[in-house]
C-alpha positions in Angstrom: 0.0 0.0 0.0 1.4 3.2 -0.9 2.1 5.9 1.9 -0.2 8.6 2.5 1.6 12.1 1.6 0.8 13.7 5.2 2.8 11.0 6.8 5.4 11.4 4.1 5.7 14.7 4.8 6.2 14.7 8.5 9.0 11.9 7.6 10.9 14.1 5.6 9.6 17.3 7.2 8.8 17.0 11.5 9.4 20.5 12.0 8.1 23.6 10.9 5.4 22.7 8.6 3.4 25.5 7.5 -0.3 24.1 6.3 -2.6 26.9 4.4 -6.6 26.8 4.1 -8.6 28.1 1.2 -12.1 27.8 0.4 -12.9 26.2 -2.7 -14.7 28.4 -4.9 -13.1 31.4 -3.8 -12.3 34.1 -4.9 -14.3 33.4 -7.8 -16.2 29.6 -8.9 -13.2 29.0 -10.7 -10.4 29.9 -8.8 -9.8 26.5 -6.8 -7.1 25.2 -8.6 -5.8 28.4 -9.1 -5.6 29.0 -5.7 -3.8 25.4 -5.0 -1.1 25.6 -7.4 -0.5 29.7 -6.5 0.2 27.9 -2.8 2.0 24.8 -3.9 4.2 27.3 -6.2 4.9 29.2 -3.3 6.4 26.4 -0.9 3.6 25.5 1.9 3.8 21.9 2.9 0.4 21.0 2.9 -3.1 22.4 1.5 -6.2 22.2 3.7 -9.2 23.0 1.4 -12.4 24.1 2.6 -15.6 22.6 1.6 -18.0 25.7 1.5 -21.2 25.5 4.5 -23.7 27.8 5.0 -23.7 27.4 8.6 -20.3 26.6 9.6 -19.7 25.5 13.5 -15.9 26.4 13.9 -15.3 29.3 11.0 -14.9 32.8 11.9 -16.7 35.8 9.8 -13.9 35.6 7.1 -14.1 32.4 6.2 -17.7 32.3 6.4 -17.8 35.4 4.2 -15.7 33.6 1.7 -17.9 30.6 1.8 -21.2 32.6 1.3 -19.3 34.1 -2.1 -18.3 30.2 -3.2 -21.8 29.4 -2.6 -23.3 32.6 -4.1 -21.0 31.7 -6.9 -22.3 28.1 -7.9 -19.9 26.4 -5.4 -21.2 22.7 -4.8 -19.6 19.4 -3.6 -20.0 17.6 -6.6 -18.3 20.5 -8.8 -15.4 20.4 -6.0 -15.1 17.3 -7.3 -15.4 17.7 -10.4 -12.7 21.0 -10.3 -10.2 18.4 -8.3 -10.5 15.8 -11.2 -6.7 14.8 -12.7 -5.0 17.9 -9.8 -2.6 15.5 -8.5 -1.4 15.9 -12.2 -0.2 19.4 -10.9 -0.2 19.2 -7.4 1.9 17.1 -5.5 1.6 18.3 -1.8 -0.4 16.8 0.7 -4.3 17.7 0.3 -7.1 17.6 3.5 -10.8 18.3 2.7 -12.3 20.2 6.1 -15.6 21.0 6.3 -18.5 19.3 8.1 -20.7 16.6 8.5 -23.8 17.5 6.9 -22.3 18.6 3.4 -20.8 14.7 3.5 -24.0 13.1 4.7 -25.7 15.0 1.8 -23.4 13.5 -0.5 -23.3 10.1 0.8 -20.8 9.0 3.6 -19.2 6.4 1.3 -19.5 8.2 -2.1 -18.0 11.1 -0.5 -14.8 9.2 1.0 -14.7 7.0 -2.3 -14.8 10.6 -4.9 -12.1 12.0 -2.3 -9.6 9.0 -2.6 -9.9 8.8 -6.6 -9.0 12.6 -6.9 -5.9 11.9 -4.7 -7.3 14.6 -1.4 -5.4 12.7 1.5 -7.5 13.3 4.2 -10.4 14.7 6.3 -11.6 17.6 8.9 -14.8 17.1 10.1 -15.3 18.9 13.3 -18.9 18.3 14.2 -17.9 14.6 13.9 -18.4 12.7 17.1 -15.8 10.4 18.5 -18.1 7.4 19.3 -19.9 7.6 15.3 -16.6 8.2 14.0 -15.0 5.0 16.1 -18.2 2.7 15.2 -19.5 4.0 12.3 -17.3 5.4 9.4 -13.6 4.9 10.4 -13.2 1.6 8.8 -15.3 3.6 5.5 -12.0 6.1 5.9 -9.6 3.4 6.2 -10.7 1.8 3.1 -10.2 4.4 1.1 -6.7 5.3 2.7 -8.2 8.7 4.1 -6.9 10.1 7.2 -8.8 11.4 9.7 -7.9 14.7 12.2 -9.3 15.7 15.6 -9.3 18.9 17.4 -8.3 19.7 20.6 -8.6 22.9 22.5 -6.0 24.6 25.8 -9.5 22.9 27.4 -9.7 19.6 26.4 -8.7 17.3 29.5 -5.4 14.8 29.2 -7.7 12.0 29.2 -9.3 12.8 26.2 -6.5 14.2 24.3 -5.5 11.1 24.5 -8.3 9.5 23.0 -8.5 11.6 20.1 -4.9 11.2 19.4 -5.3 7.5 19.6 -7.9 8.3 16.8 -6.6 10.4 14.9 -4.1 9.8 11.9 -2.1 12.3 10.3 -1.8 14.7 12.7 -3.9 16.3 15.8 -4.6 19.7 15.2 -4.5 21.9 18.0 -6.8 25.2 18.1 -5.0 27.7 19.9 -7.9 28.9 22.1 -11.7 27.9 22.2 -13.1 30.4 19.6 -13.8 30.7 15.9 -10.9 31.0 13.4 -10.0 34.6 12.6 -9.4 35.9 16.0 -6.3 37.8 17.6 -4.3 35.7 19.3 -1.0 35.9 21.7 0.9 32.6 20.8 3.4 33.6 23.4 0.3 32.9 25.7 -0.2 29.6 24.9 3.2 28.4 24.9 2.5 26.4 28.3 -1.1 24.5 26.2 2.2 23.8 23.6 4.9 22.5 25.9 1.9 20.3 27.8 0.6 19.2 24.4 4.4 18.6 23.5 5.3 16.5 27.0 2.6 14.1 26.7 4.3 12.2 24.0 1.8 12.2 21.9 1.5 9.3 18.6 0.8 11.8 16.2 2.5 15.4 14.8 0.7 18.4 16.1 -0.2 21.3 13.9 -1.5 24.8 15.5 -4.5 26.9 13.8 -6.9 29.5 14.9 -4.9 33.0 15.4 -1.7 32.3 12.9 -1.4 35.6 11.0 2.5 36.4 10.3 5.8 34.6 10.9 5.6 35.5 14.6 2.7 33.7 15.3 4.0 31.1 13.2 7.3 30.8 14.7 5.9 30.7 18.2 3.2 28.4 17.3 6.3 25.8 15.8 7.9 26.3 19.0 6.6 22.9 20.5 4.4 21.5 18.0 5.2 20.7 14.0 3.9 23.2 12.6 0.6 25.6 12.3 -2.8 26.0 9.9 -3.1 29.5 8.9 -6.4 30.6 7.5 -8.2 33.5 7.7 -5.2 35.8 7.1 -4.7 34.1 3.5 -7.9 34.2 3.0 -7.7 38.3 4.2 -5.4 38.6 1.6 -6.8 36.9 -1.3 -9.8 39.2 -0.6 -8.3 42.5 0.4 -7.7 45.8 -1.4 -4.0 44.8 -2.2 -5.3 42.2 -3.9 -7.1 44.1 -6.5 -5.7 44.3 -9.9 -2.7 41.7 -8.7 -3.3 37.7 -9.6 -3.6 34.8 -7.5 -0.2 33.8 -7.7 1.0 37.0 -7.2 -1.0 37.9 -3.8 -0.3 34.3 -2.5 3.9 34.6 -3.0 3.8 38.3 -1.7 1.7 36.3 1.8 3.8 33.4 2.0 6.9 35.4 1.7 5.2 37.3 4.9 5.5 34.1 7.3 8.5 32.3 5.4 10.6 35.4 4.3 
């Protein structure tokens, strides 16, 4: 069986892996491959594509505004799929689908994981996705199709259950900062000890930080103690903003990368 690329990458990469989310469909229908190769082009390790929802549990108001456009724009799961068809052509970097559990339900549990494995996407975030249904109920329909799986955990989730979700988990665990939506302003300095306890439980998988990366501070102190860190809304920020008018995709996403990897 062939290795999944996340695990490939934290074998040749452990440290300092920068991971970058994009809405599919934004900025415009048509821009999802776009967006990938502007972000493969411009050296992130890993691509974390976001399935547009109209009412998202764990997104802050820029992603959801971005979503609302994708969807506004004609955005569906079965065109994501249909935009992702012969990408791995292009794209070569690890590739996670987050979103949440209704949009797959929708599609069909199975169909969905079976559509994601024969584009090449590598894994899944669902964070409305229960422990106990994932455990019973659809990991073995993940396995299957090689996908991996990735749990949350917040500064509040208790040692015991950290534990369980790393024990679930492949891939990675992906540690939210602080117990809020993505988007907001945080200190990473101030959750350096949440990092070093996270780092001294010996945990089986790498950890990757998101919610409040912005710039190559944040980023640096989020790498501190973990692998690496998910940054979001920022990119997202920047694909949207007023320096982005008139410049292309690939110009706006080297000018933000070179921001937190000068």
């Amino acid at each position: 069986m062939s290795t999944n690329r996340i695990d490939a990458l934290f074998t040749r990469r452990p440290k300092g892996v920068l991971n970058v989310y994009c809405t599919a469909g934004f900025p415009h229908r048509d821009a999802t491959l776009e967006v990938m190769q502007s972000l493969q082009a411009s050296g992130v390790d890993m691509i974390e594509l976001g399935m547009p929802y109209s009412d998202p549990l764990a997104d802050g108001p820029v992603i959801q505004a971005s979503s609302m456009t994708a969807i506004e724009g004609g955005m569906t799961t079965k065109l994501l799929f249909e935009q992702l068809q012969g990408f791995r052509e292009r794209i070569q970097v690890p590739v996670l689908l987050m979103g949440y559990l209704n949009t797959v339900m929708q599609y069909g549990f199975e169909r969905f994981c079976a559509d994601a494995a024969a584009v090449g996407i590598d894994g899944l975030i669902l964070p409305d996705l229960p422990m106990h249904e994932y455990e019973t109920l659809y990991a073995p329909v993940l396995q299957r199709h090689g996908l991996h799986l990735i749990f949350l955990v917040t500064p509040e989730t208790s040692p015991e259950r950290i534990r369980q979700l790393d024990a679930l988990s492949t891939g990675f665990l992906y540690a939210v900062s602080s117990s809020s939506t993505t988007g907001r302003d945080k200190d990473m300095g101030d959750q350096q000890a949440y990092f070093r306890r996270l780092e001294g439980m010996g945990l089986r998988n790498p950890v990757l930080v998101g919610f409040g990366i912005k710039d190559a501070a944040t980023f640096t102190a989020a790498c501190a103690h973990t692998n690496g860190a998910i940054i979001g809304t920022a990119f997202i920020r920047a694909l949207k903003g007023p320096e982005a008018a008139g410049a292309s995709i690939a110009d706006v996403t080297r000018g933000f990368i070179k921001t937190i990897r000068p």
